[in-house]
matplotlib code that plots the C-alpha trace (Angstrom):
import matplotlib.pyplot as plt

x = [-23.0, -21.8, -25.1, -25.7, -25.3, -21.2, -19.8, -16.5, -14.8, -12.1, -9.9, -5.7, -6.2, -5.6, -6.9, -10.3, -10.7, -10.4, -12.6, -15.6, -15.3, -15.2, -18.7, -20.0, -18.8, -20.5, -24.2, -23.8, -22.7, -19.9, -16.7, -14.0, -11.4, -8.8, -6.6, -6.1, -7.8, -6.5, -7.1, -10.9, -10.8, -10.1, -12.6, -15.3, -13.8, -14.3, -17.5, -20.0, -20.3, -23.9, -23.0, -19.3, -18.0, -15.4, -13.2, -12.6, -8.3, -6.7, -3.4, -3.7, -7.1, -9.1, -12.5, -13.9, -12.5, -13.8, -17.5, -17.5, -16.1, -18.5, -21.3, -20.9, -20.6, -23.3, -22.0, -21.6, -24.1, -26.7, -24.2, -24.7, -21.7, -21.1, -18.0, -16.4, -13.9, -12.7, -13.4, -16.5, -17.3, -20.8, -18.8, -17.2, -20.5, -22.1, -19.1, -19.1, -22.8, -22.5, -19.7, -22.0, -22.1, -25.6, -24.5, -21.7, -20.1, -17.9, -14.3, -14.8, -18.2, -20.0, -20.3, -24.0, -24.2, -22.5, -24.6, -27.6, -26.4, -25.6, -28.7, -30.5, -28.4, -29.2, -33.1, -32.8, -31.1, -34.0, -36.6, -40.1, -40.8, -44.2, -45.1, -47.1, -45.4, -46.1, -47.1, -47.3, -47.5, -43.9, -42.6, -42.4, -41.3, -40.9, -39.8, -39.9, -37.1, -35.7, -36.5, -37.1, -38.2, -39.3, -41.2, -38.6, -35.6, -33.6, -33.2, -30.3, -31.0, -28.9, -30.6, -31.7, -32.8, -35.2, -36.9, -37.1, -38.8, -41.2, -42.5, -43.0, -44.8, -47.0, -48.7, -47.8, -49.0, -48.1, -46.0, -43.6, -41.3, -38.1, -38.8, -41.6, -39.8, -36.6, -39.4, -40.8, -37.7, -34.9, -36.9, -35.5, -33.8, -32.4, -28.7, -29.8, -29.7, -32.5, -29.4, -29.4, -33.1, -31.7, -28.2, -30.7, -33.2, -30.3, -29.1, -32.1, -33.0, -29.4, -30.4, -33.5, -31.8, -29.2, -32.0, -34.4, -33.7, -35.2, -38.4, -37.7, -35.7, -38.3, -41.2, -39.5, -40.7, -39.2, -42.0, -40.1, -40.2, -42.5, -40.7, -40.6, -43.6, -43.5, -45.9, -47.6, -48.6, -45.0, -44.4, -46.7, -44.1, -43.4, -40.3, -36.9]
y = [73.5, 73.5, 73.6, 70.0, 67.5, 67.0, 63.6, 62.4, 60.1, 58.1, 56.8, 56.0, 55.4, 59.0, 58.3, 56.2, 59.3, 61.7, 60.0, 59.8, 62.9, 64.2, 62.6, 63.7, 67.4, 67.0, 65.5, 68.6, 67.2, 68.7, 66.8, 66.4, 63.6, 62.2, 59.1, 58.0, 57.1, 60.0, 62.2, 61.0, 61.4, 65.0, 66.0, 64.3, 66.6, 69.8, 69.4, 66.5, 65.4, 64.2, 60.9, 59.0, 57.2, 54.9, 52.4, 49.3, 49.2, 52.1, 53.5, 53.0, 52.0, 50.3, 51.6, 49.0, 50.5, 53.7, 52.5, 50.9, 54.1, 56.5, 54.0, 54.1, 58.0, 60.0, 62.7, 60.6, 57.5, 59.1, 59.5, 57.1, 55.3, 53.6, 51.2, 50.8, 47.8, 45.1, 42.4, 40.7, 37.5, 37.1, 36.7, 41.1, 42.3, 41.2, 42.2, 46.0, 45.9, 44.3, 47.5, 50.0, 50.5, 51.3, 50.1, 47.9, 48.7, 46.6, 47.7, 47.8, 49.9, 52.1, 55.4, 55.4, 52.9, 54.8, 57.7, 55.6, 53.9, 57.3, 59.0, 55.5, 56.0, 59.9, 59.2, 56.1, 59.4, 61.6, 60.8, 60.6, 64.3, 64.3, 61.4, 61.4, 60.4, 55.9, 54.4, 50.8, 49.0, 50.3, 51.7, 54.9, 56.5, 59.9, 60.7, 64.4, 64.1, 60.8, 59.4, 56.1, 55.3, 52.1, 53.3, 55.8, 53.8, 55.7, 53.2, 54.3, 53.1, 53.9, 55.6, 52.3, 50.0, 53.8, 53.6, 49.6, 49.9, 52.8, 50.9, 47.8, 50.3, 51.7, 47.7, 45.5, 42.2, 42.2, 40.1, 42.3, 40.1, 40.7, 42.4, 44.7, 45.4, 47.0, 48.6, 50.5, 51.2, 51.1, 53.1, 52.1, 48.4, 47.9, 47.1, 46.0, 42.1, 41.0, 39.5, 43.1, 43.1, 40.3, 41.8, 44.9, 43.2, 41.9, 45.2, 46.5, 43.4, 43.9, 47.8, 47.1, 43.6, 46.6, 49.2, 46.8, 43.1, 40.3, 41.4, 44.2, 42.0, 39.5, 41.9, 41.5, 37.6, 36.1, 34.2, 31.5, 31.3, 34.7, 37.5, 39.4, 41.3, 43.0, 41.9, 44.0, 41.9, 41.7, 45.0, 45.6, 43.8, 46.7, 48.3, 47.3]
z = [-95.3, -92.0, -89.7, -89.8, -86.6, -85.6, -86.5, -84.3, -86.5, -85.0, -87.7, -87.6, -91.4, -92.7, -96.1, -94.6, -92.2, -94.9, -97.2, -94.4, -93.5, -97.4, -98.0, -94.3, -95.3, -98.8, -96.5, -94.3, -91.5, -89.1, -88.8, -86.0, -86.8, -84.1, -85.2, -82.0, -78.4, -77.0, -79.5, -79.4, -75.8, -76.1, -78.9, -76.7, -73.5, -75.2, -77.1, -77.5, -80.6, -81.9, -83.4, -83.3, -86.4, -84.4, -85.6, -83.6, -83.7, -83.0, -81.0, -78.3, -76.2, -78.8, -80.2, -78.0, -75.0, -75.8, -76.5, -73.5, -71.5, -73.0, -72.1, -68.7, -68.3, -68.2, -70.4, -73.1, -72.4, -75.3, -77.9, -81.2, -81.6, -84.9, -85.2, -87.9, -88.3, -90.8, -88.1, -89.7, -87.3, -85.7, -82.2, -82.8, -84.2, -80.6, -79.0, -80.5, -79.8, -76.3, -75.7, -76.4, -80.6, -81.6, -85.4, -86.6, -90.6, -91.7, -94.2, -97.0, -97.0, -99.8, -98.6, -99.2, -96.8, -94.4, -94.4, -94.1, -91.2, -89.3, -90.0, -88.4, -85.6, -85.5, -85.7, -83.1, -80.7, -80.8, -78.3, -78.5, -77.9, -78.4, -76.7, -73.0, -69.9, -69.9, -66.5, -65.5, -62.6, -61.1, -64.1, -65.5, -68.6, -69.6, -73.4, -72.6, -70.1, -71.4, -67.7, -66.7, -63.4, -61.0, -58.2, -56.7, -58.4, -61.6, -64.1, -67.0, -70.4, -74.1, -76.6, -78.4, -75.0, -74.6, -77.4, -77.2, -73.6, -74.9, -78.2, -75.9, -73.1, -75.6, -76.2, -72.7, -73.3, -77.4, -79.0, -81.1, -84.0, -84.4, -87.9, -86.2, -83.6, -85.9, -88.5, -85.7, -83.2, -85.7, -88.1, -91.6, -90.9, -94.5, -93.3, -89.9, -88.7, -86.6, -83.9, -83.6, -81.3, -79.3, -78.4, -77.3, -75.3, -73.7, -72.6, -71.6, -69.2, -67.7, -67.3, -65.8, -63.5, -62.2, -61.1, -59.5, -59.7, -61.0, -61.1, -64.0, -66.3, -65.8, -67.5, -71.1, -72.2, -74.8, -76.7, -78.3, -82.2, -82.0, -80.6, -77.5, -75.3, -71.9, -69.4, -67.6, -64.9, -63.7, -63.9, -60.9, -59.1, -55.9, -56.3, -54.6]

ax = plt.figure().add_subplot(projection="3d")
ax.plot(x, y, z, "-o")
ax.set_aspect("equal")
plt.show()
């Protein structure tokens, strides 16, 4: 089976590498490995991979380096990155997340959990291609053409902080828990931590702070001991 989507896994460990990419082969997934930053750097160059598996210490730049590279290029911005690392502290998860991961596995992992994790991170990559094009107030959405927009001001969003903003688009004014909030935007939230929501919303207020100011960060509320809801009311703010 060789049709499936192409994994990138960045691995020094030659036996770790070689055992992920074993069990991706056997799912039907494509597999490039590179055991080093520059190696990684390279596979991305000549052909984009649709998910990376990426561990966090490597030769060279570190996977964290690389996360937050990709991140801020727009070649790369949409690819899922999942890190893979033996550092298990609350204070790497969020900083892995806070670079860019989409997912955070810690060594030693079952490989079942692996390929659980990736194909969360595959379905969290797709957008909403069926969905209509979501106005309000200044804001605009597009799923078709992964766009978002305040008034005439681009506004660049991750995969994940996309399809946070659209679920909370689709009910302005709802409180959303943290557990509803990874059912419906994570998809299947089985190995996922509800930190996980708040290190998101994070990113996306900083997104939407960068396009327009205050005013766009301020339309995601935190409702303390509930959850999180997007007004709309302050998203008729005018645009900046």
């Amino acid at each position: 089976m060789n049709g499936g989507p192409r994994v990138l896994v960045v691995e020094d460990e030659a036996a770790i590498a070689e055992l992920i990419a074993v069990n991706l082969r056997y799912a039907g997934y494509q597999v490039a490995l590179a055991a080093d930053s520059r190696a990684a750097q390279r596979e991305i160059d000549q052909q984009l991979p649709d998910a990376v598996v990426l561990d966090w210490m490597l030769p060279g730049d570190s996977g964290l380096t690389l996360a937050r590279r990709w991140r801020t290029q727009e070649r790369t911005r949409q690819v899922p990155i999942l890190m893979l690392t033996a550092r298990a502290d609350e204070t790497d998860r969020v900083a892995g997340l806070d670079a860019g991961a989409d997912d955070y596995i810690i060594k030693p992992f079952s490989s079942k959990e692996l390929l659980a994790r990736l194909r969360a991170v595959l379905r969290r990559r797709a957008p909403h291609a069926a969905g209509q094009t979501i106005t309000a107030g200044a804001l605009t959405l597009d799923p078709a053409a992964w766009r978002v927009t305040w008034g005439s001001a681009p506004v660049k969003l991750g995969p994940t902080e996309f399809k946070l903003l659209h679920h909370l688009l689709c009910a302005p004014d709802r409180v959303h828990s943290r557990a509803q909030l990874l059912d419906k935007v994570w998809g299947d939230h089985v190995f996922i931590e509800e930190r996980t929501v708040d290190v998101h919303v994070k990113r996306l207020r900083e997104s939407l702070r960068n396009a327009v100011g205050e005013a766009g960060a301020a339309a995601i509320e935190t409702v303390r001991g509930a959850g999180y809801r997007l007004c709309a009311r302050a998203l008729a703010a005018p645009a900046q």
